[in-house]
N, CA, C and O atoms as a MOPAC input file, in Angstrom:
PM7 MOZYME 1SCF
protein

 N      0.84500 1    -1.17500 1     0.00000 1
 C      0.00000 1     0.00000 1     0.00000 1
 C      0.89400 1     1.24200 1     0.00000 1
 O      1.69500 1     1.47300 1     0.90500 1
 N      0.67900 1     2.16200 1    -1.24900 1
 C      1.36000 1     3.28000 1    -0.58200 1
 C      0.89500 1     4.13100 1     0.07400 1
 O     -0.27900 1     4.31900 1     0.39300 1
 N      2.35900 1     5.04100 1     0.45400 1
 C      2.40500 1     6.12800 1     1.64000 1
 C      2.02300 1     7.18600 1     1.37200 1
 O      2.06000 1     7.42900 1     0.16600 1
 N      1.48900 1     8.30700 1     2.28500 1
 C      1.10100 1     9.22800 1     1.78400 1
 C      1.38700 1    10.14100 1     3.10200 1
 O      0.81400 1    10.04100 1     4.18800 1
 N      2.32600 1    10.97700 1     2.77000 1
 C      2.67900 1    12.29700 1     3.59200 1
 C      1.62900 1    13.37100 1     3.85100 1
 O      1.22200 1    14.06300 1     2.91700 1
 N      1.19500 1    13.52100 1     5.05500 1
 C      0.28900 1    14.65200 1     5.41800 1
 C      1.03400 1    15.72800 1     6.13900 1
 O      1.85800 1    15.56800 1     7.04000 1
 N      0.74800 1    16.50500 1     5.77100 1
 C      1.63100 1    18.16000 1     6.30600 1
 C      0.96700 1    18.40000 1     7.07400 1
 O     -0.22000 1    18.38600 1     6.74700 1
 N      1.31600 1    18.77800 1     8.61200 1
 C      0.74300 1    19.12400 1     9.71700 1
 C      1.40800 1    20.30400 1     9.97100 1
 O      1.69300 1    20.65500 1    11.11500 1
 N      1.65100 1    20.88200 1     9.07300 1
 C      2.97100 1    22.44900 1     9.60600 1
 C      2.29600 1    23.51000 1    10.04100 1
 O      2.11100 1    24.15800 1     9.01000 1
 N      1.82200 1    24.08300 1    10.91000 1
 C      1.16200 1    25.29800 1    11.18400 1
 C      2.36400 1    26.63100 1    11.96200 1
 O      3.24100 1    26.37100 1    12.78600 1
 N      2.09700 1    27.78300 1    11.48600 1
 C      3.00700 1    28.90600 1    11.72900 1
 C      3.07300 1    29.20000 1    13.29400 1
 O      2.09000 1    29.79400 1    13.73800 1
 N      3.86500 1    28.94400 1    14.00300 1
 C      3.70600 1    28.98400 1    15.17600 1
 C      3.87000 1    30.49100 1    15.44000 1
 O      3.99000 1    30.61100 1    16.65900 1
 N      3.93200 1    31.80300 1    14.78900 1
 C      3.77200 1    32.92100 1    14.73600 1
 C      2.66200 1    33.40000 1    14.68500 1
 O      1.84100 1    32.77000 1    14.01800 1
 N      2.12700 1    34.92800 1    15.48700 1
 C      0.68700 1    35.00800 1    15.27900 1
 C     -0.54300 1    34.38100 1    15.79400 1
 O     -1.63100 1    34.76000 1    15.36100 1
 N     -0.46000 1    33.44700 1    16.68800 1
 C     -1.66200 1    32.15400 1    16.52100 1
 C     -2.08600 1    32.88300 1    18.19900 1
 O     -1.27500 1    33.07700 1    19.10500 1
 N     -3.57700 1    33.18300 1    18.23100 1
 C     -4.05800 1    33.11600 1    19.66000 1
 C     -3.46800 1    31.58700 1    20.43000 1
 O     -3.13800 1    30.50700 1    19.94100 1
 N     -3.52300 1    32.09100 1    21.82900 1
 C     -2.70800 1    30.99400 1    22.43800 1
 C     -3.47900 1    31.23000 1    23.70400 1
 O     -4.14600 1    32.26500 1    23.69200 1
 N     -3.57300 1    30.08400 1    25.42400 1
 C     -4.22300 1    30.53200 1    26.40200 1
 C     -3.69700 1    29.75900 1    27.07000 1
 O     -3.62100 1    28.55100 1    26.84900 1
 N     -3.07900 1    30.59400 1    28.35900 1
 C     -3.13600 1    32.01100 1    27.88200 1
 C     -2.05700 1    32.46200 1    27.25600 1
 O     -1.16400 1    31.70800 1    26.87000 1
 N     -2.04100 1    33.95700 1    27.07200 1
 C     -1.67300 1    34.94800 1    26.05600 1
 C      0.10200 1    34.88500 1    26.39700 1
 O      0.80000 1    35.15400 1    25.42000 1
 N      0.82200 1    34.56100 1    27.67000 1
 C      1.60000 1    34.42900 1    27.53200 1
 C      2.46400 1    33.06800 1    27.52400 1
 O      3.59900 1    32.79700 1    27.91600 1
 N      1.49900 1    32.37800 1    26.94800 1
 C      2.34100 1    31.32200 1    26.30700 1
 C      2.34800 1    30.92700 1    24.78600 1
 O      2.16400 1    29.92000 1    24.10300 1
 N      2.74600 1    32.63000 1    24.57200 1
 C      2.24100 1    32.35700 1    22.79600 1
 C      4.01400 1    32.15500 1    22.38500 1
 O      4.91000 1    32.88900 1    22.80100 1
 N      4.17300 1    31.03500 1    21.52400 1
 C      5.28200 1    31.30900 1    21.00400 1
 C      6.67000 1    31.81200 1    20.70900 1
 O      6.58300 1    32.53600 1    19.71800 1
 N      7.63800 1    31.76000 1    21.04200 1
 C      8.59500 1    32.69000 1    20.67600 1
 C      9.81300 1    32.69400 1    19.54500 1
 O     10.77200 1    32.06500 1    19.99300 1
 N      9.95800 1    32.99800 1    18.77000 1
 C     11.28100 1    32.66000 1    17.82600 1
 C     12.23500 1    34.38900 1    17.85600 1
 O     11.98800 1    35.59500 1    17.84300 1
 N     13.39500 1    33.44600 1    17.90000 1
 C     14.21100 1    34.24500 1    17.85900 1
 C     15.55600 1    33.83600 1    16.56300 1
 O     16.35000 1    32.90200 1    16.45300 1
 N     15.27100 1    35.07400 1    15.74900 1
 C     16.61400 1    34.18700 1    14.49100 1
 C     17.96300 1    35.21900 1    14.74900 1
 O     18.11600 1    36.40800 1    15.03000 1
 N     18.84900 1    34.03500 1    14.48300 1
 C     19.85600 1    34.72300 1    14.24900 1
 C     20.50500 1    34.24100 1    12.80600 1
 O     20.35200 1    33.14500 1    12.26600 1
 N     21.27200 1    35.37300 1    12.33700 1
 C     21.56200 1    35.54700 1    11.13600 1
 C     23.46200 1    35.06100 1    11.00400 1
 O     24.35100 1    35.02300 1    11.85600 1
 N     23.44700 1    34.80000 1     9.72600 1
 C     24.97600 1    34.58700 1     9.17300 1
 C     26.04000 1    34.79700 1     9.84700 1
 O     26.95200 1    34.04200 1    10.18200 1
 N     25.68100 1    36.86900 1    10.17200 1
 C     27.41900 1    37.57100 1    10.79600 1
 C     26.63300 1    37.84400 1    12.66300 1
 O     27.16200 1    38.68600 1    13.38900 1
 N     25.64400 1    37.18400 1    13.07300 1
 C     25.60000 1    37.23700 1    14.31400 1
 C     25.85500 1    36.62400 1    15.15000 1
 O     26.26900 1    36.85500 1    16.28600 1
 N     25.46200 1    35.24300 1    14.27600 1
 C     26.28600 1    33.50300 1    15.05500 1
 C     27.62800 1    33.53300 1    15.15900 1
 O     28.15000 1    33.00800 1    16.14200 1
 N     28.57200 1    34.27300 1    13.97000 1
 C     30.17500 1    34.02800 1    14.07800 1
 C     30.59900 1    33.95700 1    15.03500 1
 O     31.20200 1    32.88800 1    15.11900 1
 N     30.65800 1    34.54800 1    15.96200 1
 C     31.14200 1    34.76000 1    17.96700 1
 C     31.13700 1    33.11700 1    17.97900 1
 O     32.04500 1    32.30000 1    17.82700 1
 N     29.62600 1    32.97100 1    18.24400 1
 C     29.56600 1    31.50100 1    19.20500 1
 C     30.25500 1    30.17500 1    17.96500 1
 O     31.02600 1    29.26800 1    18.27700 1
 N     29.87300 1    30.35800 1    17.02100 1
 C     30.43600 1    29.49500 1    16.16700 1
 C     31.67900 1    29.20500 1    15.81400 1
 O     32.03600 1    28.09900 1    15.40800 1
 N     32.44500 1    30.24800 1    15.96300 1
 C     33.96600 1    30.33700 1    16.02700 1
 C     34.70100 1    29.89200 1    17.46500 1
 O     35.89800 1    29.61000 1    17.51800 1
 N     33.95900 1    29.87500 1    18.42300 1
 C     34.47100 1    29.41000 1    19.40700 1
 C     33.89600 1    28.09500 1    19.60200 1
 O     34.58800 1    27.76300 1    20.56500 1
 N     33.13200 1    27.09600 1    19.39200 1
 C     32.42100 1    25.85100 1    19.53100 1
 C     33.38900 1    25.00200 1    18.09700 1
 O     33.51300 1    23.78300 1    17.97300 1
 N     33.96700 1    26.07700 1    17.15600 1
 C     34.72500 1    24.90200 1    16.59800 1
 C     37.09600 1    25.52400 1    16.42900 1
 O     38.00000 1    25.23900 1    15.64400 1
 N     37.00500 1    26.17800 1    17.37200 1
 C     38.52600 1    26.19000 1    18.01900 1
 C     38.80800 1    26.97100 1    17.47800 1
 O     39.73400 1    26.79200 1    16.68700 1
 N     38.12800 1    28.42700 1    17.58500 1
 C     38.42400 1    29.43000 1    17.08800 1
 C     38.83000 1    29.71300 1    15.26000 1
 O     39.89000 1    30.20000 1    14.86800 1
 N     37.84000 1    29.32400 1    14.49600 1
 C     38.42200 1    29.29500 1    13.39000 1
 C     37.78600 1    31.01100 1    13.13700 1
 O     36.98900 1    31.59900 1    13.86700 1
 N     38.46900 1    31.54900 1    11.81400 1
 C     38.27300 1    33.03300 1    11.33100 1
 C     37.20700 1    32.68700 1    10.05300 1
 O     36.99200 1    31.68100 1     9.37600 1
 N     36.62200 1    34.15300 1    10.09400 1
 C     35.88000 1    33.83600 1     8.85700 1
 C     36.30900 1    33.63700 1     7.36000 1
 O     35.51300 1    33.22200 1     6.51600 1
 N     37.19900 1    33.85500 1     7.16900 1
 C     37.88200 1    33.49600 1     6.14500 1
 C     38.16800 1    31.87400 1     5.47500 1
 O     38.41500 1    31.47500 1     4.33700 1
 N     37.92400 1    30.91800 1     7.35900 1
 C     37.60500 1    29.49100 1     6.94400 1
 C     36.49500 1    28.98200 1     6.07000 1
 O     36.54100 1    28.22800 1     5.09800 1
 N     35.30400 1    29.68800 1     6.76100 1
 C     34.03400 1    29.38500 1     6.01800 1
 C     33.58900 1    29.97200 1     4.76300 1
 O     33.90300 1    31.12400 1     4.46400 1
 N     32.87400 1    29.23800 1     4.01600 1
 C     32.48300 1    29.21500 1     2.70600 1
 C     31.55800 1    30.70000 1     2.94400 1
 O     30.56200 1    30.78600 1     3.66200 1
 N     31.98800 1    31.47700 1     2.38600 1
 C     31.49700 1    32.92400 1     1.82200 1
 C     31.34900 1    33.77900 1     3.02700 1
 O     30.46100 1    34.60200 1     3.25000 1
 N     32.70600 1    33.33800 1     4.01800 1
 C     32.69200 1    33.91800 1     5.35700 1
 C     31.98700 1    34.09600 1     5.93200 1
 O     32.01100 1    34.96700 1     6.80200 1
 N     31.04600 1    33.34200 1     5.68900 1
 C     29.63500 1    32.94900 1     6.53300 1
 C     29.51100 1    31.85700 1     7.76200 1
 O     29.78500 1    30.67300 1     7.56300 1
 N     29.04700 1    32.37800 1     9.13900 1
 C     28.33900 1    31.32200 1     9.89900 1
 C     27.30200 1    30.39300 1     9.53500 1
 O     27.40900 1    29.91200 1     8.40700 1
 N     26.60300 1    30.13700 1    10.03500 1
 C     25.52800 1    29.15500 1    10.33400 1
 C     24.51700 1    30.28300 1    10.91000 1
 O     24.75800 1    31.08200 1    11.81500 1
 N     22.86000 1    30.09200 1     9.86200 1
 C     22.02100 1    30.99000 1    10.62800 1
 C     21.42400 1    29.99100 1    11.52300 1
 O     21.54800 1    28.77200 1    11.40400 1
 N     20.81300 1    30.57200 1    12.36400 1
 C     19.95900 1    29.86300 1    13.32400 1
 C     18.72500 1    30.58400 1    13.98200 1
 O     18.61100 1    31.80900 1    14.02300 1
 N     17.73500 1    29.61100 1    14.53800 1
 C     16.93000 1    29.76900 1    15.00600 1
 C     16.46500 1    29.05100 1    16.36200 1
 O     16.35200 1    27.84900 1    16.60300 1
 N     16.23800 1    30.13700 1    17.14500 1
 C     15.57300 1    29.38700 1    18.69900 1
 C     14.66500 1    29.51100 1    18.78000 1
 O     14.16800 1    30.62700 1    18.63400 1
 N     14.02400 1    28.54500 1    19.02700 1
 C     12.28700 1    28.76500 1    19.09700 1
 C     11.70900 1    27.97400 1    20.73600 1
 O     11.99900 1    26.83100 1    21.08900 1
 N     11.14900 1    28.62200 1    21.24700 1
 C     10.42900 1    28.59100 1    22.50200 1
 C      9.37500 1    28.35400 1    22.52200 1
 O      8.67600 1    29.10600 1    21.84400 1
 N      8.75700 1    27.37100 1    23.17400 1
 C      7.07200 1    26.70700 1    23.20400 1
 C      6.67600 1    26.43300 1    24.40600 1
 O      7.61800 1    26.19500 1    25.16100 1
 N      5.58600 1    26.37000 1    24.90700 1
 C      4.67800 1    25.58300 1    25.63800 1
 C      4.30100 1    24.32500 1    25.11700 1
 O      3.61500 1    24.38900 1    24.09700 1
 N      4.59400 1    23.09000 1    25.58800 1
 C      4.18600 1    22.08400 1    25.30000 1
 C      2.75600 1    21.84500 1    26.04700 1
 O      2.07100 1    20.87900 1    25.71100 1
 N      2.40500 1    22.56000 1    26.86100 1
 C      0.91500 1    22.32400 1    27.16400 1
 C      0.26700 1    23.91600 1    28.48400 1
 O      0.77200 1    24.39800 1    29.49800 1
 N     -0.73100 1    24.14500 1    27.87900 1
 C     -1.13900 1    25.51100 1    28.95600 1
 C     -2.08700 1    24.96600 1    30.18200 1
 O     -3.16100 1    25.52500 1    30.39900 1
 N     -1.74900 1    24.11000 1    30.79100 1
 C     -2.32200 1    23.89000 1    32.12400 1
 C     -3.70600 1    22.90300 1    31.89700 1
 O     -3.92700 1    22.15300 1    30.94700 1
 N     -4.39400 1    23.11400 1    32.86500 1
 C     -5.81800 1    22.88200 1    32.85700 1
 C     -5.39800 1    21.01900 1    33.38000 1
 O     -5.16100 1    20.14000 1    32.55200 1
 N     -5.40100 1    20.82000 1    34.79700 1
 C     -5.55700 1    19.45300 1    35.07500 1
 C     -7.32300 1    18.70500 1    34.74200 1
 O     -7.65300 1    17.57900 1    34.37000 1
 N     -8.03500 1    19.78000 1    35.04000 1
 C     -9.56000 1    19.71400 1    34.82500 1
 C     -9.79300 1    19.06000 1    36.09300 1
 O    -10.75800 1    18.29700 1    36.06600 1
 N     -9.15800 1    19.14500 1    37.24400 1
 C     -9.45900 1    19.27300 1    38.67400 1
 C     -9.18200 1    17.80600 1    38.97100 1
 O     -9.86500 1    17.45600 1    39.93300 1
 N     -8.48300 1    16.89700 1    38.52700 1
 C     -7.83400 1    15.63800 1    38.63500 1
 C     -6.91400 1    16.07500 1    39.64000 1
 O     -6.17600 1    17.04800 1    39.48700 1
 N     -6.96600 1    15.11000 1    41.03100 1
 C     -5.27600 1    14.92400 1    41.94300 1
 C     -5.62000 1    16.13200 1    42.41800 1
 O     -4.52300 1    16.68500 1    42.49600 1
 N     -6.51700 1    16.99600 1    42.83100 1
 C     -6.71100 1    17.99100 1    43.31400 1
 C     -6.63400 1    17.87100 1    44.75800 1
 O     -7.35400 1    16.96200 1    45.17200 1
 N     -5.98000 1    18.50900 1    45.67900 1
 C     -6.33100 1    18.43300 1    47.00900 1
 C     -5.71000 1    20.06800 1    47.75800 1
 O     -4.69600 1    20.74000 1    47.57100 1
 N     -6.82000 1    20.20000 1    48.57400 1
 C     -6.04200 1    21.28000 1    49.01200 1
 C     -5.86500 1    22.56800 1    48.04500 1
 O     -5.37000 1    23.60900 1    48.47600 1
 N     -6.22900 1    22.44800 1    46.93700 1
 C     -5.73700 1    23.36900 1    45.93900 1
 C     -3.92400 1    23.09500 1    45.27000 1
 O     -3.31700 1    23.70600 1    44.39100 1
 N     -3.49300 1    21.89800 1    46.16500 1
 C     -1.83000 1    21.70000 1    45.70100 1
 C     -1.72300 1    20.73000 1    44.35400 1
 O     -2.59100 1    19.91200 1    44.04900 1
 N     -0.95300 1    20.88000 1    43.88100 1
 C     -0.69900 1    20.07300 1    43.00500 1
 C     -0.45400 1    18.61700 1    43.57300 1
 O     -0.03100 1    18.56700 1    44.72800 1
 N     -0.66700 1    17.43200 1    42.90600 1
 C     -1.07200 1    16.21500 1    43.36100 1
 C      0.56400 1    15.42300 1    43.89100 1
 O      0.74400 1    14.48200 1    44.66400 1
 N      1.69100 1    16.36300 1    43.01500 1
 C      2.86900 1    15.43800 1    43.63500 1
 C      3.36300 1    16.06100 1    45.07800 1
 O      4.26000 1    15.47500 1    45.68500 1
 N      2.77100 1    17.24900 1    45.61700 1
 C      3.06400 1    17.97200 1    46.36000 1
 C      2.43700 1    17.67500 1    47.76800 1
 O      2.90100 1    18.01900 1    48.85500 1
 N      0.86900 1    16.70700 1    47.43900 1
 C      0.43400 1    16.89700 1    48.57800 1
 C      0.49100 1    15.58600 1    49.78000 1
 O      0.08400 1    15.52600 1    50.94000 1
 N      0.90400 1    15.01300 1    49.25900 1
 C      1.65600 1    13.76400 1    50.52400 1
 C      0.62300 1    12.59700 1    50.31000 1
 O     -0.08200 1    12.60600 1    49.30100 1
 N      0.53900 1    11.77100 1    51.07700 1
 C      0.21900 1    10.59700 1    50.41400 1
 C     -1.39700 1    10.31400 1    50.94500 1
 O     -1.90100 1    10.58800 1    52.03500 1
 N     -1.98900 1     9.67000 1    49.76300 1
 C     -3.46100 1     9.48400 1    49.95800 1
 C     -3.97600 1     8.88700 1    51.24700 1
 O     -3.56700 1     7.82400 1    51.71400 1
 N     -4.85000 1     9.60900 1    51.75100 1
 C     -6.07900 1     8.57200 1    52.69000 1
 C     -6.83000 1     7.39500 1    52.51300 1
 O     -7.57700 1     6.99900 1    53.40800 1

């Protein structure tokens, strides 16, 4: 049977999120901004080593893998369930 690739890619930029501060974050860095860290992670080489005296761009991207909501499961006390000592 063949395979069939489904694209699940959605822009993690822009997107309502809840809450609001766990929306997303990317941060890029470019060609001549990486050189610093890149030149020192491979033994100080100069730009003159790399192909069109270019670094490596990059990107950090920051997520929430989940915004809360136990839906009142392990509840006691109002504590979180690993916090509150052992069941009755």
């Amino acid at each position: 049977m063949p395979r069939r690739f489904i694209g699940l890619t959605v822009s993690l930029e822009g997107r309502p999120t809840s809450p609001p501060n766990h929306q997303p974050r990317i941060e890029y860095t470019d060609h001549d901004a990486s050189f610093d860290a890149f030149s020192k992670a491979f033994g100080g080489m100069r730009r003159d080593d790399l192909p069109e005296c270019a670094a490596r761009a990059a990107d950090r991207t920051m997520l929430s893998a989940r915004g809360g909501g136990r839906g009142g499961r392990g509840r006691r006390a109002g504590k979180h369930p690993s916090s509150a000592g052992p069941r009755q």
